[in-house]
Structures are given as C-alpha cells and as structure tokens.
N, C-alpha and C positions, 0 to 999 in steps of 0.2 A: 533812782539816781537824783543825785540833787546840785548845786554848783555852790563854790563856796563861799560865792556871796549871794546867794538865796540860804544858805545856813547861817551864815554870817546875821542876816536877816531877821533870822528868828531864834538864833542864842543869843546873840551880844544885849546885855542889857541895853534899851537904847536903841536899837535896832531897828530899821524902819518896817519892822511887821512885831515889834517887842509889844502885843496886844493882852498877851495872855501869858505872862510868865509868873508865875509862883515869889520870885523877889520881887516882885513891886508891890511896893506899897501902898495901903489904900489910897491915900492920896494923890500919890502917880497914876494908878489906878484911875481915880474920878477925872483926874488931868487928861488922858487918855479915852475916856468911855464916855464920860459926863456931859456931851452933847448928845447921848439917847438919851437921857431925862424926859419921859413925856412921850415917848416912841415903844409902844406896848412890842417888848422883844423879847423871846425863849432863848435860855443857855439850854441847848440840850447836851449834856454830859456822858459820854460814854462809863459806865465803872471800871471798864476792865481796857479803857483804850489803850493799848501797845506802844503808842508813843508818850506817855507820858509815866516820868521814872514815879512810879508808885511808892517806890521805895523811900523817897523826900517829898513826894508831892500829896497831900491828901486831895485828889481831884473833886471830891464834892464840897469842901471846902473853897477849894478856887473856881468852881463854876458861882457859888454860893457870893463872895466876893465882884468876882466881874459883874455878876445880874445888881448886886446890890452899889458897883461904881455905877451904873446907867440908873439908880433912879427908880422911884417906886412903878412904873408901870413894866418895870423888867422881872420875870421871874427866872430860877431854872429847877430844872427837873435830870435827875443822874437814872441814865438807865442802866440799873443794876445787872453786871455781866456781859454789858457789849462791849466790844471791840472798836476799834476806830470808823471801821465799815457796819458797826450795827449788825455783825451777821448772827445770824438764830435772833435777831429782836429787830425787826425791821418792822410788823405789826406793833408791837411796842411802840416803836419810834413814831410810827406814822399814828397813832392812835393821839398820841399824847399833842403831837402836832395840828392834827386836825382837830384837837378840845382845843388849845390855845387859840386857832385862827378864827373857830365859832367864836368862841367866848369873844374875842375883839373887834371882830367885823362890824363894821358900820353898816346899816340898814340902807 
C-alpha cells in the first residue's frame, strides 16, 4: 500500500523523491545527484526489478546515468536477474558490495 502523495512523490516529475526517473535529464540528473562528486557510491541495479516498466525503461542504462550524475568516484553494477528484493541473487549482491566497500575503505 502506498498514499497518494508518497506516489505523488516519486511519479510526478519534480517530485520530492523525483531522484531516479528515466525523464530526467542529465543535466537535472547532475542538479540532483551532483553533490556525491567525490563520495565513492555503488548503484546497485536489480536487471529484473518489478518495479521498474522495462518495457520504456532500459534500467542498466539509468543506473549507468545516475552513477555517472554523482561523478567519477560513483560506479554501478546491474545484477543480472534479480528482483527488487534480490531474491535467488542475494550472494551476488552482497559479494559485489562487500568488493566495493574493500576496494574504498580507508585504512
């Protein structure tokens, strides 16, 4: 269940959680995200997440974009086949998460 201004939220372009929509563009994009510049951050992308209309959206495309509004120490990684919940790829997830946080951690 969700209320119709929490959906309101995150349809409306514009919208005070409008962070990750497919019509923005880069620009708004970097308006939006461009204070991570410099803040080593993972997109991790579901391939098969349920909420996202596959049908218009290429989701590794828009993960590819957001990582790339925030700036070179942003990457992302799409995991091929999960779900919104990661399920059957939860090793996957955590794998790919715990190489990112090594790879960044300050000594």
């Amino acid at each position: 269940p969700i209320t119709a201004n929490r959906f309101h939220s995150f349809a409306a372009k514009g919208g005070d959680d409008d962070h990750f929509s497919s019509d923005l563009t880069d620009e708004e994009l970097r308006g939006l995200l461009g204070h991570m510049s410099g803040v080593p951050t993972l997109v991790l992308q579901s391939g098969e997440d349920e909420y996202i209309p596959h049908a218009t959206v290429n989701a590794d495309l828009l993960a590819s974009r957001l990582s790339g509004a925030m700036g070179s120490s942003a990457s992302h990684i799409t995991v091929e086949g999960g779900s919104h919940a990661l399920t059957g790829h939860t090793d996957e997830a955590t794998d790919t998460i715990t190489a990112f946080i090594l790879r960044h951690k300050k000594d």
